[in-house]
C-alpha positions as CSV (number, residue, x, y, z in Angstrom):
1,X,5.3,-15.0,15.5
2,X,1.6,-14.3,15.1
3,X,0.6,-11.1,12.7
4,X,-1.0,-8.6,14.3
5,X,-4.6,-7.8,12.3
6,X,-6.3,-4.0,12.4
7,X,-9.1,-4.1,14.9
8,X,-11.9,-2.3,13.7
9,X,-11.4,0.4,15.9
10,X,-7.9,1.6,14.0
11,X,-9.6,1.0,10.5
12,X,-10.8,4.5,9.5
13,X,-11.5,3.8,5.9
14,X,-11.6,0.6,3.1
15,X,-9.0,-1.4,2.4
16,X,-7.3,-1.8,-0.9
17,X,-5.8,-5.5,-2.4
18,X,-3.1,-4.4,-4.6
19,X,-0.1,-6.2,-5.9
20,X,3.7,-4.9,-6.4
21,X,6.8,-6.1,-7.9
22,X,8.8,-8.2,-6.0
23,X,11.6,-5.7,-5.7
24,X,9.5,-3.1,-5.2
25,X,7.4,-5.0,-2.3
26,X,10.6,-5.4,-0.5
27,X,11.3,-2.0,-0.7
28,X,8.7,-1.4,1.0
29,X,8.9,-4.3,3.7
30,X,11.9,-2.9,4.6
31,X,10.9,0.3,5.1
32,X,13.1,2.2,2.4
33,X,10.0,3.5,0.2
34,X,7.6,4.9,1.7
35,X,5.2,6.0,-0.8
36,X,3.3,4.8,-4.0
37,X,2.6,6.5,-7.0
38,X,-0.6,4.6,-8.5
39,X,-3.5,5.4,-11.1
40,X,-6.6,6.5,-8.6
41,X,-9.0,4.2,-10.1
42,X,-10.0,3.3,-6.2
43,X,-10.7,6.6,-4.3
44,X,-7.8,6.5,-2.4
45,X,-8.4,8.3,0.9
46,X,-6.3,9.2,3.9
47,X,-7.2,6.8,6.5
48,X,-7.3,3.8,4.1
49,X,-5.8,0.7,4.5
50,X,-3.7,-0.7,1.5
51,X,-3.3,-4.8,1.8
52,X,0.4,-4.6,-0.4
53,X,1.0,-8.3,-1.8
54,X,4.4,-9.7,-3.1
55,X,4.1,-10.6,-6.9
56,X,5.9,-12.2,-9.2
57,X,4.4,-11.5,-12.8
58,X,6.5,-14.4,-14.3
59,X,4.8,-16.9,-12.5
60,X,2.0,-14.6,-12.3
61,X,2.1,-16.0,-8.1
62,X,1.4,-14.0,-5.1
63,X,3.6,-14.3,-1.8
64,X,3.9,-12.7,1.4
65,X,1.9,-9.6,2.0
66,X,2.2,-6.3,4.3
67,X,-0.5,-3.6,6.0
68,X,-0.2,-0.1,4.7
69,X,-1.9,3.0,6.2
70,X,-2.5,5.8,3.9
71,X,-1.0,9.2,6.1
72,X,-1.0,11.2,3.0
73,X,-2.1,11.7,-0.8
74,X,-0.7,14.2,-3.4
75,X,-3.7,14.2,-5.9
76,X,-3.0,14.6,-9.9
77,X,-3.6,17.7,-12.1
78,X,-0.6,19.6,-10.5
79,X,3.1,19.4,-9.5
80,X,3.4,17.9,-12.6
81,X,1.3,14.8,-11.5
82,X,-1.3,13.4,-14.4
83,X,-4.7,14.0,-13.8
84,X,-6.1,10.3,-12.0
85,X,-3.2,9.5,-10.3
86,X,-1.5,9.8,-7.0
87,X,1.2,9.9,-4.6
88,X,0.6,8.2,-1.4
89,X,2.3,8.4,1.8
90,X,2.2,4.9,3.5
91,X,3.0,4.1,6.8
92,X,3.6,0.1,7.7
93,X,2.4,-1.2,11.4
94,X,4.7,-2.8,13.4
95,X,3.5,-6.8,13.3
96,X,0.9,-5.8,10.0
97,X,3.0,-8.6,8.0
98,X,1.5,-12.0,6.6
99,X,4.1,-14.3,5.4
């Protein structure tokens, strides 16, 4: 089955390359977590595009990889969050899966 890409038309903002934990990546995949908590060292925005990649540190190897939209942000510097970091609120495509 062919992945379906993001035309440029549903893209509202950049898109991010980040890596996660194999675990934690298929989490994700399968829909069970839903959000991220990263450092915002990118600007995350609502309406941004997150390219999530399968990693194994061990091998220090990349694998399959998924489409993320960012739907929501908590920003740091309140409810306990750190200032500089985030809670997003992702929301996975149907078909936005490379493997």
């Amino acid at each position: 089955m062919a992945c379906e890409q993001p035309t440029q038309g549903q893209i509202k903002g950049k898109f991010h390359f980040l890596k996660a934990d194999h675990d934690i990546f298929c989490d994700v995949k399968e829909g069970k977590k839903l959000f991220d908590y990263r450092k915002n060292d990118r600007d995350f925005k609502v309406g941004d595009w997150i390219n999530l990649t399968d990693y194994y540190p061990k091998t220090k190897s990349s694998g399959d990889s998924i489409d993320l939209e960012i739907t929501y942000i908590m920003h740091g510097g309140k409810f306990g969050l750190p200032d500089g970091y985030c809670i997003m609120q992702l929301k996975r495509l149907r078909g936005m899966y490379h493997g």
